[in-house]
C-alpha positions as CSV (number, residue, x, y, z in Angstrom):
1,X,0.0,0.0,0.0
2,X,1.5,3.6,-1.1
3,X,1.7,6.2,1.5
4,X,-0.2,9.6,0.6
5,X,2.9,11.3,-0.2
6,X,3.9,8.7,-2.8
7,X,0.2,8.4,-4.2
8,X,0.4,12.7,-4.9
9,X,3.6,12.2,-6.2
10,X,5.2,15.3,-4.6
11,X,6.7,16.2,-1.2
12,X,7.0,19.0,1.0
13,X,10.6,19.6,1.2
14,X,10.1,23.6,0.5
15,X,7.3,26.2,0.6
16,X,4.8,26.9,-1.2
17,X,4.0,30.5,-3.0
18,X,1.3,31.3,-0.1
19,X,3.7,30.5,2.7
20,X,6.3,32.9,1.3
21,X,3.4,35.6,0.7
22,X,2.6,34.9,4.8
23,X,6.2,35.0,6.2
24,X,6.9,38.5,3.2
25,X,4.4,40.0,4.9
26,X,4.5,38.9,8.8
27,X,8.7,40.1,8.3
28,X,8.0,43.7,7.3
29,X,5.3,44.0,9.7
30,X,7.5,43.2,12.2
31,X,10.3,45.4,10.8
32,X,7.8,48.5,10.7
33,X,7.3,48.2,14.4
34,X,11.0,47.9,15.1
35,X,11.4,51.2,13.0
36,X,8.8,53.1,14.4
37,X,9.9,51.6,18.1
38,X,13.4,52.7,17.2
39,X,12.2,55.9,15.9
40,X,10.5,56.7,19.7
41,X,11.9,59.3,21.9
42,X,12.3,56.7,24.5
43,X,14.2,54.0,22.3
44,X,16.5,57.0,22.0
45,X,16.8,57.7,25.5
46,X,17.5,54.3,26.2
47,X,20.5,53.8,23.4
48,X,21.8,57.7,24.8
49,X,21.9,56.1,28.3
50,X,23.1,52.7,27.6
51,X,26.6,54.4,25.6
52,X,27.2,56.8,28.3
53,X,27.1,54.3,30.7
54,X,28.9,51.8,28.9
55,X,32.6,52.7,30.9
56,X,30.6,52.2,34.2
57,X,29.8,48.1,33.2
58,X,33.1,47.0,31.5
59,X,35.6,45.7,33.5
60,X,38.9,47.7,32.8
């Protein structure tokens, strides 16, 4: 007895059109957040902070 995979005659070793379209669109929706996010006054802050206090963390 075949298995379904050998009956369709195809496998699922990459993805389809449709799954690309999904993970296109769920990658520069994420991106737009981190730019707008990076964009914020307080992502700003928080980088402005973090380098001037960078001497106080490092050991030497």
């Amino acid at each position: 007895m075949k298995t379904l995979r050998a009956r369709l005659g195809r496998d699922d070793a990459g993805m389809s059109t449709a799954e690309y379209a999904v993970g296109t669109v769920g990658a520069c929706g994420l991106g737009g957040v981190l730019v707008k996010l990076a964009q914020s006054p307080w992502f700003g802050n928080l980088v402005k902070d973090v380098i001037d206090n960078v001497t106080h963390w490092l050991p030497f």
